[in-house]
N, C-alpha and C positions, 0 to 999 in steps of 0.2 A: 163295352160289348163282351169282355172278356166274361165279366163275372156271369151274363147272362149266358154264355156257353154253358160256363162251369153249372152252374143252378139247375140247366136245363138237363146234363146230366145228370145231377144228382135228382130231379125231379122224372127221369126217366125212370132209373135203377128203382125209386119207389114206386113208379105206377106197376111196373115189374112186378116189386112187391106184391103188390093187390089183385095183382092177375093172379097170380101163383093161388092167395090165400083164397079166391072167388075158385080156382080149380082144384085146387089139393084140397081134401075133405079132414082135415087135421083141423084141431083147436087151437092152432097156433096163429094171433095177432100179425096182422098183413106187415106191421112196422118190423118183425124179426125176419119177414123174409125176405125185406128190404135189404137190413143190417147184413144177413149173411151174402146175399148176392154184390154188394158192394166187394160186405171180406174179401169173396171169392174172387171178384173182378180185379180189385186192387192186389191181391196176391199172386192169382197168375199174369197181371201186366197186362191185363184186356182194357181195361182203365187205369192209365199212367198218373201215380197220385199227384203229379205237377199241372195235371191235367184237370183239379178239381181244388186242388189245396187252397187258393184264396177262398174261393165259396164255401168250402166246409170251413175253414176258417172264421167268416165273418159268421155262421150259422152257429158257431160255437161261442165266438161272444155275442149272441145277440140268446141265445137261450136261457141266459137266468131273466132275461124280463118275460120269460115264456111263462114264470111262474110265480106272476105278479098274480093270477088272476086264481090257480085254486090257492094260494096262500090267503088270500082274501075270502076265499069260498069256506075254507078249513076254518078262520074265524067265524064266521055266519053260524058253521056246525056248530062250536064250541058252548054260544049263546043256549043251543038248543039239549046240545047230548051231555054235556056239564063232565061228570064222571069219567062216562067212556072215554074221551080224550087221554085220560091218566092211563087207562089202560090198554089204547093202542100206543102210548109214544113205550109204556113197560113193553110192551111185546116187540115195536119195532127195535130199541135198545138191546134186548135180550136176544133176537134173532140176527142183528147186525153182528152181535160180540161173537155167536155160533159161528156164521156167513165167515165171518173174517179166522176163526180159530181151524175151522174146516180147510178155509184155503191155502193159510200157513200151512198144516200140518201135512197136506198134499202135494205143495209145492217143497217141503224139507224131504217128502218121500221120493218123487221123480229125480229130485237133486239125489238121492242114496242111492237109488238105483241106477242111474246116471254114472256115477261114480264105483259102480259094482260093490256096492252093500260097504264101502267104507266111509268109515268118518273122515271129516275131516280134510 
């Protein structure tokens, strides 16, 4: 019974979501406004994360079979788009190495100024 609590709020916080995305006239995906009202909930203690942590838990290992189904889709494409496959995995490659060299470099920045512009 517990888990069904837990689930039920974590399937609250997302209908939440959807409300927000059906009234706020923004291009932003119902599932981020999910994601940040959870943040928000579990940061200020409106939702105690002991209060959810087995359901998000099991919802976490149960997500890589979540992507049994376009993995299999992403071969179907393959058969068909030949080529372009090379050149989205080059662009995802190339924009992951950016993604991650951007976040280093911002995260060693916060850290300098943090520390009032000294190294070290």
């Amino acid at each position: 019974m517990e888990y069904v609590f837990q689930f039920g709020v974590i399937l609250l916080v997302t209908f939440a979501g959807e409300i927000f995305h059906a009234l706020i006239p923004l291009p932003i995906p119902a599932g981020i406004y999910g994601l940040v009202l959870m943040f928000v909930c579990l940061k200020t203690g409106l939702i105690p994360l002991e209060k959810i942590r087995k359901s998000a838990n099991f919802l976490l290992d149960a997500m890589p079979v979540m992507f049994i189904g376009p993995c299999v889709g992403f071969m179907d494409i393959y058969r068909e788009q030949g080529f372009a496959i090379l050149y989205i995995a080059l662009i995802s490659i190339v924009t992951t190495v950016l993604v991650l060299a951007v976040t280093g470099w911002s995260a060693q920045l916060m850290i300098w100024r943090k520390r009032g512009g000294k190294r070290g």
